[in-house]
N, C-alpha and C positions, 0 to 999 in steps of 0.2 A: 146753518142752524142744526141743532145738538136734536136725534131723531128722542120721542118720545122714550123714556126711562134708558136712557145712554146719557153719559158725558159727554161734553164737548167732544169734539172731532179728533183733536188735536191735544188732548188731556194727556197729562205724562210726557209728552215732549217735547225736549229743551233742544234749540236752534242757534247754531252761530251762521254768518254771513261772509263770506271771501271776500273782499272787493275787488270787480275787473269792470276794465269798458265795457265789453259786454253783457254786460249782470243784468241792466235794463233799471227798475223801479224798486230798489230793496225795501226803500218803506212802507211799496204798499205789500211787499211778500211780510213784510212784520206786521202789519198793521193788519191783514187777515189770518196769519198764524196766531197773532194772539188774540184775536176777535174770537176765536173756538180752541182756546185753552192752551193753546200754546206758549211757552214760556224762550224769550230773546236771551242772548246772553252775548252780549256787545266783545269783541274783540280786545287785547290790552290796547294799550292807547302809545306805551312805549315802544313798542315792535310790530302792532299789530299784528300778533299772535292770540292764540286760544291761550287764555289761562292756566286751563286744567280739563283738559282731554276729557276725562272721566264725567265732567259736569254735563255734555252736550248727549245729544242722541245721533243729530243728525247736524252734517254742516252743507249748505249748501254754497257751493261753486259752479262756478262755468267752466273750471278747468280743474286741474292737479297741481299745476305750479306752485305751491303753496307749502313750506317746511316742512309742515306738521303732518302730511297727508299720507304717508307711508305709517308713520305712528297710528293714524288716527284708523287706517286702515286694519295693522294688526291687531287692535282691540276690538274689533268688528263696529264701529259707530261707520253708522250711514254716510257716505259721500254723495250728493245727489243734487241735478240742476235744477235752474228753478220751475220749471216744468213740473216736477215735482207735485209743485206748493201748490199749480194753478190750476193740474188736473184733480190732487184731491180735493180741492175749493169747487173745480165745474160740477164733480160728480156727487160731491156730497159726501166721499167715505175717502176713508187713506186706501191708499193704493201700493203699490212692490215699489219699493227703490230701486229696484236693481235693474228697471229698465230706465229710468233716467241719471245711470250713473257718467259723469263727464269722462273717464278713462279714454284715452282715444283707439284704444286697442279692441273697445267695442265700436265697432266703427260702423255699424249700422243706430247710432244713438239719437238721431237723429230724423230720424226715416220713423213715419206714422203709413204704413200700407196697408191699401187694398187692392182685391183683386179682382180684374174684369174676363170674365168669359173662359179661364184657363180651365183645364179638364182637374177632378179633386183631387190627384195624388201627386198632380203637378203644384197645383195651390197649397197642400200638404209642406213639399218639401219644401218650397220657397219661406212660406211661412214659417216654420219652424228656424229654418237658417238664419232670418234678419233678429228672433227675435232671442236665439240664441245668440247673438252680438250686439244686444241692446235695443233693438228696432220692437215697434208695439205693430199689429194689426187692429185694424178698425173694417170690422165686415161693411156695415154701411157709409155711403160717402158722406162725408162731414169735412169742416171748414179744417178741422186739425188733420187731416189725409193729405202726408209730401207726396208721396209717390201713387201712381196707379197701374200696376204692370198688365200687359194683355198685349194679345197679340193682333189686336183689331182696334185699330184707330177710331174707327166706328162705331164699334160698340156701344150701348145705350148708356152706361155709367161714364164712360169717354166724354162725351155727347154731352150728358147732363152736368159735366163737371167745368166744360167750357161754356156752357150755355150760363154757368153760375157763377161763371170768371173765378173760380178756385186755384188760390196760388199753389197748384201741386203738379206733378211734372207725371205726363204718361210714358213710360219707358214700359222698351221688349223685356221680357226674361231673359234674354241674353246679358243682360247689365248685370242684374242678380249671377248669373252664372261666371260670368269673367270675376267679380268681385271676389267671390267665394273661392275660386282659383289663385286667384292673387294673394288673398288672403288682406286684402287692401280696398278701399271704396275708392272708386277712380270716377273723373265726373261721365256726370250720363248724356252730354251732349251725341256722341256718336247714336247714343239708343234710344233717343225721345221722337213723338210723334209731334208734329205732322214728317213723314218722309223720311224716315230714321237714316244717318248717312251709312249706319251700320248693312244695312239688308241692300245697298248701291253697289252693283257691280265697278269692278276699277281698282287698282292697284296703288292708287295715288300716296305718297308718303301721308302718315298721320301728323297733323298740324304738330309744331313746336310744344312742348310741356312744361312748361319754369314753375319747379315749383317753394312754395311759400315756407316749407319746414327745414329749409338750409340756410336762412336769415341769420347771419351771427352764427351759425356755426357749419362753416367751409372749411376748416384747421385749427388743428387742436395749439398750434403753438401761433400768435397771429405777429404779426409785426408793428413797431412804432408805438403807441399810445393812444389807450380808448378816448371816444371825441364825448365824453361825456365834460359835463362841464367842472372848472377849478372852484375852489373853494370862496373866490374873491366874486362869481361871478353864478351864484345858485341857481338851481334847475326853478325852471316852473312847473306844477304839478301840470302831469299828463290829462290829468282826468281828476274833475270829481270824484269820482269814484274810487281813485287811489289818491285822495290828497294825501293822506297821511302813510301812506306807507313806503318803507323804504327796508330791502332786503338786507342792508349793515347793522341796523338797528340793534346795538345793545350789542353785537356781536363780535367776537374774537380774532382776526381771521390771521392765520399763520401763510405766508408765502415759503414755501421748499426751495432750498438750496441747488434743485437739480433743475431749476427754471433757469440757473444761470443767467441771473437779471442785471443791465447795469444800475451799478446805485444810483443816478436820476433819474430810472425808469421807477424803482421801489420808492423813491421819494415822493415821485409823482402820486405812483396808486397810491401810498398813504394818504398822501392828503386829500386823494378823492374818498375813501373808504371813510377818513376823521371825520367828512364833511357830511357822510351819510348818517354819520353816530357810531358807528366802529371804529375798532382800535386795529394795531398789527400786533403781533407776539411771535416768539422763538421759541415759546413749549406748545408742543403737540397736547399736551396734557390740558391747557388752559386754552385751546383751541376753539371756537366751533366751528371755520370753517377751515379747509386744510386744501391750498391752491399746488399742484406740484404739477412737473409733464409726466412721472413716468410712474409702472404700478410696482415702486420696488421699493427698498428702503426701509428702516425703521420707524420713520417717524408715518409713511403711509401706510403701514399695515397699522400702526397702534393706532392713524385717525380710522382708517377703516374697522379695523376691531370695534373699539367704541362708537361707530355709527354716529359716526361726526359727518359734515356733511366735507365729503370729499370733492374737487372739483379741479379742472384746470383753466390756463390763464386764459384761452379764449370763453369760457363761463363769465369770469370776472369780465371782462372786457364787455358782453352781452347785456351781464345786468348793471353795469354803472352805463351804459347807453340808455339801455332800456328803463332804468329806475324800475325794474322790479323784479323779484325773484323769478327764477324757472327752474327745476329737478331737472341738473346735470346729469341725471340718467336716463332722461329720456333723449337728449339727445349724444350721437358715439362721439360727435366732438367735441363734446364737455367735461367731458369725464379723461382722467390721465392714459397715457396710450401705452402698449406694452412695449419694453425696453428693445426689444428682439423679435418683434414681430411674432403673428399667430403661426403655431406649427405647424407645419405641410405646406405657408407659401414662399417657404424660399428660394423655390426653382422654378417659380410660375412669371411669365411675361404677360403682361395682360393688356388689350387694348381696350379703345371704348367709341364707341359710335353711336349719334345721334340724341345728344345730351347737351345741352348748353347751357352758358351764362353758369350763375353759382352751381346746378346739380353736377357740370361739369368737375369744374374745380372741387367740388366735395369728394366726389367719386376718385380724380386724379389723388389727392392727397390720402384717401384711406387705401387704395391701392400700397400706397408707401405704408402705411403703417401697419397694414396688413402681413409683409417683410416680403411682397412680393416686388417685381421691376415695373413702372408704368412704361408704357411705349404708345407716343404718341400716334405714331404709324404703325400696322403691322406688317410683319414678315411672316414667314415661313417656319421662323421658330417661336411662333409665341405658339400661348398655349391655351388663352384663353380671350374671349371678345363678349365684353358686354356691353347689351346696346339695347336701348329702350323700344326697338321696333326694326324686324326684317328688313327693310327697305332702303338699304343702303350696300355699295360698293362691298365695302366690308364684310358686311353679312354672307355677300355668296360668294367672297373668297374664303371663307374662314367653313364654308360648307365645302369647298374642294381641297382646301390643305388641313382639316381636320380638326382645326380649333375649334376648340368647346365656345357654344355659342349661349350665351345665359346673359338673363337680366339683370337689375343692381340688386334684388334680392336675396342673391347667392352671398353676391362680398358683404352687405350688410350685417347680413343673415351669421355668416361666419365670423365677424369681426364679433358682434352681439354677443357669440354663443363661445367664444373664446378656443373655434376647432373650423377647421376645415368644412364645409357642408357636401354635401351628396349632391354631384350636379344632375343624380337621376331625377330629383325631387320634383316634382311637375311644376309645382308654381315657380321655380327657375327659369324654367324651357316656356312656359306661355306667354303670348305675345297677346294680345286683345289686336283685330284686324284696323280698328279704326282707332286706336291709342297710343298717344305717344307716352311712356311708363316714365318717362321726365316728372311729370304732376305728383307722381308720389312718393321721392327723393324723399330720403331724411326722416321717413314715419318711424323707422325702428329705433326699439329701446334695447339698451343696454339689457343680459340675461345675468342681474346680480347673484344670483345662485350661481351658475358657471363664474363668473369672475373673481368669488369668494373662494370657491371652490381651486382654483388655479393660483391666486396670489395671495391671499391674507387668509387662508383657512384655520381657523380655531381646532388648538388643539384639544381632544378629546379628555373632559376629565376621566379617569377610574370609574367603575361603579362602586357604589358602597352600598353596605347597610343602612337603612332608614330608621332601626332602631338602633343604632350603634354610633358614638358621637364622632366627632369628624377627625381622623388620623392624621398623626403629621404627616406622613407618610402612606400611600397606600397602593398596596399594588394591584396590577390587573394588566390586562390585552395593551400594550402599547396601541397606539394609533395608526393604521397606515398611511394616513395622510401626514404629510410633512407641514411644517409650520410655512413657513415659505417653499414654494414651489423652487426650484431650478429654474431659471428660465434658457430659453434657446440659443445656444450659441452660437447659430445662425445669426451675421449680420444682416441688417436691412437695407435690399437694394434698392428699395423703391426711393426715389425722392419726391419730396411735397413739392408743390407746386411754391417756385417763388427761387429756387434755389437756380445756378445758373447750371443748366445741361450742354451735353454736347452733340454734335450737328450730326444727324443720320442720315442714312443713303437713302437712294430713292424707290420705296415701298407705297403699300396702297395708301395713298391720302386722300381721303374724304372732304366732298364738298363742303362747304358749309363749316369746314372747323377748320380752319386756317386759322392760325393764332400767331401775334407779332415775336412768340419766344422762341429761343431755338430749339434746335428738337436734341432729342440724347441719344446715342450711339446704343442702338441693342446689344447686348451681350449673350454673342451665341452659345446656349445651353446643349452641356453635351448631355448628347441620347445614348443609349442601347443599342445596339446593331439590329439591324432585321427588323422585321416589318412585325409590331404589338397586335396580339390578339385582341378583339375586341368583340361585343355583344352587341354592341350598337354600329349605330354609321360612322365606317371612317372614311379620310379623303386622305389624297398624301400630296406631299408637303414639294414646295418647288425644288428641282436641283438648284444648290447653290452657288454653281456656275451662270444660271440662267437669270435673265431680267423679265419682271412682271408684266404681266399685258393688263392694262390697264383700261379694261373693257366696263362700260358701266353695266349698271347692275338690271337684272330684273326687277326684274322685280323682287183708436179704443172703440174697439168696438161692445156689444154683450158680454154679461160674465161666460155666458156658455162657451161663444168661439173663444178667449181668452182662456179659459179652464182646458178647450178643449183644445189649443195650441200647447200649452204650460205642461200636458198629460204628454204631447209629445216628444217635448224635449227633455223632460225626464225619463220615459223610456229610451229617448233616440240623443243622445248625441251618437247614439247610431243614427237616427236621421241624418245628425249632418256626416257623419261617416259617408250612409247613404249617397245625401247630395252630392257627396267628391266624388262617390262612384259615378252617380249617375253623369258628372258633369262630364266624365271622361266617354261616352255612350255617343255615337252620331249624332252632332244637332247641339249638346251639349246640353242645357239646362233650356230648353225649348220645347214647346208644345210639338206634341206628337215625335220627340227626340229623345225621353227621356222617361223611366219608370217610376212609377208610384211610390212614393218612399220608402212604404214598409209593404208593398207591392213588392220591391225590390228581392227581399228577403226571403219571397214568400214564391218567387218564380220559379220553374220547370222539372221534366221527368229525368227518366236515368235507363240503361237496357242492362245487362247481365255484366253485373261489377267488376272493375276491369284494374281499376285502379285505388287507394288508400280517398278515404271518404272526405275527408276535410283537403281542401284546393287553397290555394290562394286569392284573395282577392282581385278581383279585375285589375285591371290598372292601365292597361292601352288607351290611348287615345287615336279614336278614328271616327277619320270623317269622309263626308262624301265622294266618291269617286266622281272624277270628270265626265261629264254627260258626253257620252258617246265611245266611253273606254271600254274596252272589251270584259274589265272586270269591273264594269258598274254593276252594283246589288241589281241594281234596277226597285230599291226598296224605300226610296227617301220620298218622305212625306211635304210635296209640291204646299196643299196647303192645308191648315189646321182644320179639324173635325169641330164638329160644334161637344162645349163643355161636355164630360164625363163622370158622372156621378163615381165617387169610393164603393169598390164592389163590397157587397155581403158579405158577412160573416166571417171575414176575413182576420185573420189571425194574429196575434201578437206575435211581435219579436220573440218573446221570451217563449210561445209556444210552439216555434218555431224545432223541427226536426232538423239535422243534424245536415250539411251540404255534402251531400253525394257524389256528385256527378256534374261540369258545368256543361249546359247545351249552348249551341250557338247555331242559327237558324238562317238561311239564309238563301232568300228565290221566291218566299210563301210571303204572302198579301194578305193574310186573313183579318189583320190587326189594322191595315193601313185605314184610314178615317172611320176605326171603332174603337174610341181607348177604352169605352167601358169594359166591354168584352175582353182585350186586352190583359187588364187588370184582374178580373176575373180567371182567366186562364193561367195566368202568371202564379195566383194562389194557388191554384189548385197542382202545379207542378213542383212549385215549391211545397207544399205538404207532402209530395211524394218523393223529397229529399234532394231536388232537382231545381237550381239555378239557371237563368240564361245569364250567357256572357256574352258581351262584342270583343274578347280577347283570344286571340287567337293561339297562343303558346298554353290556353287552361282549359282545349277543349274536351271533353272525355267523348260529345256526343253532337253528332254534325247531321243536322237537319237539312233536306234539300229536296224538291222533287224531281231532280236529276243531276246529272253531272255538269257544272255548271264554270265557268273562268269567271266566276267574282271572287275581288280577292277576299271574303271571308272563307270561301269555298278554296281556291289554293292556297291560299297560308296555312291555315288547319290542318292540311295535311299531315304536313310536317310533323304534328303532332300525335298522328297514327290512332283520331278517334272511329269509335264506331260510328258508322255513315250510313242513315237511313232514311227514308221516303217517309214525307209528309203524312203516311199511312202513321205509321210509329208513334206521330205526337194525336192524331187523330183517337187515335185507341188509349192512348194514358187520357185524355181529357174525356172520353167518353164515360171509359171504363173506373176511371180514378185511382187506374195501379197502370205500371210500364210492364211491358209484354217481356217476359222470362227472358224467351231466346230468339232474340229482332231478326228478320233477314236481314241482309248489304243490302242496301241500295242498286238497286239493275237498270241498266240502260245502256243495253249493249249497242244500239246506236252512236252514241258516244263516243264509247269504247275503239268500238273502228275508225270512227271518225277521226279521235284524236290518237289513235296507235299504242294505248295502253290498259292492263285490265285492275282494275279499282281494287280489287283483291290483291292482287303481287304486289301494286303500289303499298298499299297499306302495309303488307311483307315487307316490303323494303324501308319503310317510314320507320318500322320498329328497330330492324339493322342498324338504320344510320342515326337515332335516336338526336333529330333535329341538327345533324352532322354532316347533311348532303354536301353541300358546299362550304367547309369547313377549310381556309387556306386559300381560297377564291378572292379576288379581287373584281369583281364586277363594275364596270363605268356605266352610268347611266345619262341617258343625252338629258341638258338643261330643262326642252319643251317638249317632251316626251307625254300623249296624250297617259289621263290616268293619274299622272304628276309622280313625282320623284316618290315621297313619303309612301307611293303605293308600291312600289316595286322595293323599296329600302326595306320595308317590312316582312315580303315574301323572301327574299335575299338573307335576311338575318335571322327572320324565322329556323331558316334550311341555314343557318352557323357560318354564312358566309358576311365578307365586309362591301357594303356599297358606296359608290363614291360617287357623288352627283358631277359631270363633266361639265364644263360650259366654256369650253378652248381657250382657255389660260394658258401660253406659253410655262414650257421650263419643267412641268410637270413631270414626277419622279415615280412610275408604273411599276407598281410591284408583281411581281410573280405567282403565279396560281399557290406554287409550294414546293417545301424543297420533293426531292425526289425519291430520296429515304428520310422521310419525314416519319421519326422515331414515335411519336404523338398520334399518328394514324391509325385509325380503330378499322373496322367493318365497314365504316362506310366508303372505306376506300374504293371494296370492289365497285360500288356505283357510280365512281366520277371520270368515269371516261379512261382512255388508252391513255398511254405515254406521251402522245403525239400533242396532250395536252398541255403539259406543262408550261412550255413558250409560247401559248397565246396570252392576248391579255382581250376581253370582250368588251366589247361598248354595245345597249343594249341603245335601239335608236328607231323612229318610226322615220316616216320617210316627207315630213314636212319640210319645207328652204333653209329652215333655221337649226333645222336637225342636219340635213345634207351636209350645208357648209362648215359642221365641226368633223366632217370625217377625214377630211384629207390634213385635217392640222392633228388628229388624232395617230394616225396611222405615220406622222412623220417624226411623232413626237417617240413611237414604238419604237421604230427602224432606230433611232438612234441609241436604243438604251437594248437593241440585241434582241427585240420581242416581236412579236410578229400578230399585227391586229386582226382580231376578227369583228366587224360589224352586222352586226346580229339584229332579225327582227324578236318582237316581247315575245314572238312564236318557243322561241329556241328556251327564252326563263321560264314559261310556263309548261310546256311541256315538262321541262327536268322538276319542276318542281311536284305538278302533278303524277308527273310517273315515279318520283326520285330516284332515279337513277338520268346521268349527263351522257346521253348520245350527240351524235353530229347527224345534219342533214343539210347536204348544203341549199335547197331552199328557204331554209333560217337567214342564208348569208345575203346582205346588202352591198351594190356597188352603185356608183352613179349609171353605170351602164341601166342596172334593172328599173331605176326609178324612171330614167330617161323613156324604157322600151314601155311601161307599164303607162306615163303620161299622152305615151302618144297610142296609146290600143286603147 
């Protein structure tokens, strides 16, 4: 009802309706839109189409699929579910569209949250992130509440939500966190309560993932004839709901030349398209749709120029199944593929592990079209391995011969965006511990700006005068951009799947994917001589003489919170900046793991400037150290504090002073089950120009109450910050300024303990300016207490490369460096004598499963002219903490010392 001296609800605006199975009840969303002013405006009847764009305000759908939807879009008229219609009708007033737009790219659209017991700047960020990608929060629990995140199954709102059999799902913030990562909604089964399998100790493979957005489109060019029905023998409508629609309707469609069809295959689709009420045609001009394989040609750049609806044959194929349209851009197999593959993959080998059923076969064929090689096994020269989850064979080979190990969101990602992508990118490299990344094949869309941009880019008119009439002629700035691109004249080696291959030797083959086709012969790709510098982990590669061992693997609420949500993501898509930072922090997006959103911005001090004010943003991810490692923080938060109110008076982004200095902290407890205070402290160093970071490569300023082997405490080093005692941050937080001119850090206990003085180290940290072990090849044993990622970090930190061992025959040991190494800076005086050159170290504790890779280590040296040294972490951390590499042989490992040390 219309509130006293207002109009209808619904006054002034005019609604059309989509039809999908899903839609639910459209006559009663009509039949209450126009009960409060609303005005319907029925679909044509011919094509079931809008009319006339202009006439509507708002159209409401379940999806996008629909022709007009890109049109309808750039004129700004509302796209919105029916959600919509039933929360302005519950509440009584119109509400945003923009949180129930059907786009899938807002992928929390769906998600109505609230939150149980989390501390407020953790409930801050979370909130601002769902509802930055369409999600609403509802402070109080209500029947329209999907999700409830908290960290206590127990909790009272938990409690009363089952007590009220409310269909909505209690999940950790870690589900929030992985999403946000991914950049994808993945189901929350691993993260929901009772017993979440997430927070379950165990290494178990994550269940199978098939998922549902590679249906109909596996390959872009398909085989035989769509199984949609003949003309002699008419479909029945799928649904009510779409009796009348049919995607041919009225429409034009041009089949390309470069489909190389035979003529009873175009016979065929003719008279399946006749029978929809479309025609075929030969001009691009009288087109509307334009089916071709490749993005080249005249007649496809003129249907793309004109914003015809471009598509290829496996699109067709999908919707004469399907009887009904879907935006060929949203799926990469829909859309024509480029003639030459994307530049930069024509030298790439790429495998794939633990993918099955259709995400398989989607994955194997965009590899091909990508213009890189698929290889069903790999070898030693591939280059790359993408696999929906660690836990496979593959995985920890491709961690010791160096293959880049990434998810399908890299190929996706790059195929989309029409360019190679950055495999530093994080959401690449993360794996969710209990998910298998199969479930969310196929979500990406096509990057039509990049695709315009590369093959059918419109040439630039001239500028003109606006008061001068239009020249036949006019000159100005030619265009840099070319009308047609070039394309690569790089063949593509990859082949789709379906084509016949040829039979390949015997490499890592993976359980569980044994397929009846044959396999194809790899094509050894020549390299560069010599061993590639690199900034990350590398592993090297089998000699190619040698055979692989084949060892298995290791493992709506109030307007207020609404207003006051909507304030922060207008300020904060820094918040969700924010939440990316934070999710890269211990713990990741987890109570007591993770900082206040604009907390974040607003965190710590700084001592006597050392360095240029603006740093880089965090970007490490680190996590826990293994409980009982030598370089455990000893700082990880066991279990959650009870909630923590948003500190005081705390500051806007925007009033934010300028980042100084980043500190990183690490030995001090003051915060551990107090986020208030936390938060609080956090402001108040941040107003003093001063960040914390968990990164270790951006520390300016290294917090500790003593000299400490955590690895936040030795990697930093590297870094040559100012290192001071707990006293230092004690006095900026007192005082609300950082002390002029800090003491070092003392503790000369230490110091003799460990045989070096913190002073000349840090002397030497600036010499070798993160250059310690620069040329180094360090081996690291597989079950090495601590875990590999902790030593791989201290190792590259100090410029050196690490290679995780796990006694894989064949293995190819590179050498420290040459010995007039032309590249050699300063820090050379610190890496040892000469005598070093011909070792190669393997860094190893002295557990059964460590022992029994040294003698395959040490044979595997002898024969490549090297000479092993078996080291305990003693010998990595000492060089790293002193930087400078001596020898002692109490560092050194043999069966004898384990055996004498077992039986004393």
């Amino acid at each position: 009802m219309a509130e006293e001296g207002r109009g209808p609800m619904f006054e002034g605006i005019t609604f059309t309706i989509i039809p999908s199975d899903t839609l639910g009840e459209p006559d009663r969303i009509i039949r209450e839109l126009e009960a409060q002013g609303g005005k319907y405006i029925p679909l044509r009847t011919t094509d079931q189409q809008i009319a006339n764009l202009g006439d509507v305000t708002h159209i409401i759908s379940t999806h996008i699929d629909f022709p007009q939807y890109n049109s309808a879009v750039g004129i700004g008229k509302h796209v919105v579910k029916p959600s919509w219609a039933h929360q302005c009708v519950s509440k009584g007033k119109l509400t945003g569209a923009r949180q129930h737009s059907p786009d899938p790219s807002q992928y929390f659209q769906d998600v109505v949250l609230s939150v149980a017991g989390l501390p407020e700047g953790d409930k801050d960020a979370i909130i601002a992130g769902v509802m930055a990608l369409g999600g609403q929060y509802s402070s109080p629990l209500s029947k329209l509440v999907t999700h409830i995140v908290a960290v206590d199954g127990e909790h009272e709102k938990c409690a009363l939500a089952l007590q009220k059999k409310l269909n909505c799902k209690i999940v950790l913030p870690h589900w929030f966190d992985d999403c946000f990562r991914l950049g994808k909604k993945i189901n929350e089964r691993p993260y929901m309560f009772p017993d979440p399998p997430y927070l379950q100790a165990g290494l178990a493979r994550p269940a199978s993932g098939d998922s549902l957005h590679v249906n109909g489109a596996t390959v872009a060019m398909p085989k035989g004839v769509p199984s949609g029905p003949l003309p002699d023998t008419p479909p029945s409508s799928p649904s009510d709901a779409r009796k009348n629609l049919n995607a041919f309707m009225g429409k034009q469609v041009m089949i390309s030349a470069d489909l190389d069809l035979a003529t009873h295959l175009v016979n065929t689709l003719e008279a399946l398209i006749n029978h929809g009420g479309g025609t075929l045609t030969d001009s691009v001009d009288d087109a509307d749709i334009y089916i071709g394989q490749y993005r080249d040609g005249e007649d496809y750049v003129a249907a793309s120029r004109a914003q015809k609806e471009v598509a290829n044959l496996s699109w067709l194929y999908h919707v004469i199944n399907e009887n009904k349209y879907t935006n060929p851009r949203t799926k990469l197999m829909h859309y024509p593929i480029p003639r030459n593959g994307i530049p930069g993959f024509e030298h790439m080998r790429i495998s794939i592990s633990n993918y099955n059923g259709d995400a398989r076969i989607y994955l194997e064929n965009l590899i091909g079209y990508c213009g890189a090689e698929f290889t069903k096994t790999m070898k030693q020269d591939n280059t790359h391995l993408i696999t929906a989850h660690t836990r496979s064979e593959k995985c920890e080979a491709a961690m010791e011969w160096n293959i880049n190990v990434i998810n399908h969101l890299w190929i996706e990602e790059s195929y989309a965006k029409c360019a190679a992508q950055s495999l530093t990118t994080p959401k690449y490299t993360h794996f969710p511990d209990k998910t298998n990344l199969g479930e969310v094949v196929g979500q990406t869309s096509l990057d039509m700006k990049r695709v315009e941009q590369m093959y059918f880019a419109k040439p630039r008119e001239s500028p003109q005068k606006p008061t001068q009439p239009t020249p036949t002629h006019t000159k100005g700035k030619a265009s840099p951009r070319k009308t047609v691109p070039a394309l690569s004249a790089v063949t593509m080696k990859g082949t789709p799947r379906g084509t016949v291959q040829q039979t390949a030797p015997t490499p890592i083959a993976e359980d569980d994917e044994t397929e009846g086709e044959q396999e194809e012969e790899p094509q050894t790709v020549k390299k560069a001589r010599g061993r590639p510098r690199k900034s990350v982990t590398a592993t090297p590669r089998l000699a190619d003489d040698e055979k692989e061992n084949r060892s298995p693997l290791y493992t709506g609420s109030g307007r207020a919170a609404a207003k006051k949500a909507t304030e922060r993501l207008s300020v904060n898509m820094a918040d969700k900046n924010d939440y990316d930072k934070e999710s890269k922090r211990k713990g990741g997006v987890v109570y007591g793991g993770r900082r206040s959103s604009h907390l974040e911005d607003i965190s710590s001090p700084a001592p006597a400037p050392r360095r240029p004010l603006k740093r880089k943003s965090d970007e490490g991810t680190y996590d826990v150290t293994a409980v009982g490692s030598d370089l455990s923080d000893g700082e990880t938060q066991d279990k959650p504090a009870k909630g923590a109110k948003k500190a005081k008076h705390a500051a806007a982004p925007s009033d934010l002073p300028p980042v100084e200095y980043k500190m990183m902290i690490t030995g001090d407890e003051r915060w551990l089950g107090h986020p208030k205070q936390e938060g609080t402290d956090k402001t108040k160093l941040r107003m003093l120009g001063v960040q914390l970071t968990q990164d270790a490569k951006d520390v300016d300023i290294l917090v500790a109450p003593k000299i400490l082997r955590t690895r936040k405490f030795v990697a930093a080093l590297a870094s040559a910050p100012l290192v001071v005692d707990t006293k230092y941050l004690d006095s900026a937080l007192k005082q609300n300024k950082l002390m002029e001119r800090p003491s070092l850090l003392h503790d000369r206990d230490a110091e003799e303990r460990l045989g070096f003085k913190l002073t000349d180290a840090l002397g030497r940290a600036k010499v070798n300016q993160r250059k310690l072990l620069r040329g180094w090849s360090i081996f690291i044993a597989k079950d090495i207490a601590g875990g590999f990622e902790t030593y791989k970090e201290i190792i590259t930190l100090n410029g050196g490369d690490a290679y995780l061992y796990a006694g894989r025959t064949g293995l190819t040991l590179p050498k420290r460096r040459l010995r007039d190494d032309p590249d050699a800076g300063s820090e050379s005086q610190h890496q040892g004598g000469d005598e070093e050159f011909d070792y190669v170290y393997l860094v190893s504790g002295m557990t059964d499963p460590e022992v029994k890779l040294w003698k395959q280590f040490r044979s595997t040296a002898e024969k490549q002219d090297l000479e092993a040294r078996i080291v305990r972490t003693d010998w990595l951390l000492n060089a790293a903490m002193s930087q400078q590499v001596t020898w002692d042989e109490k560092w050194e490992l043999d069966e004898a010392t384990v055996l004498s040390q077992r039986k004393g």
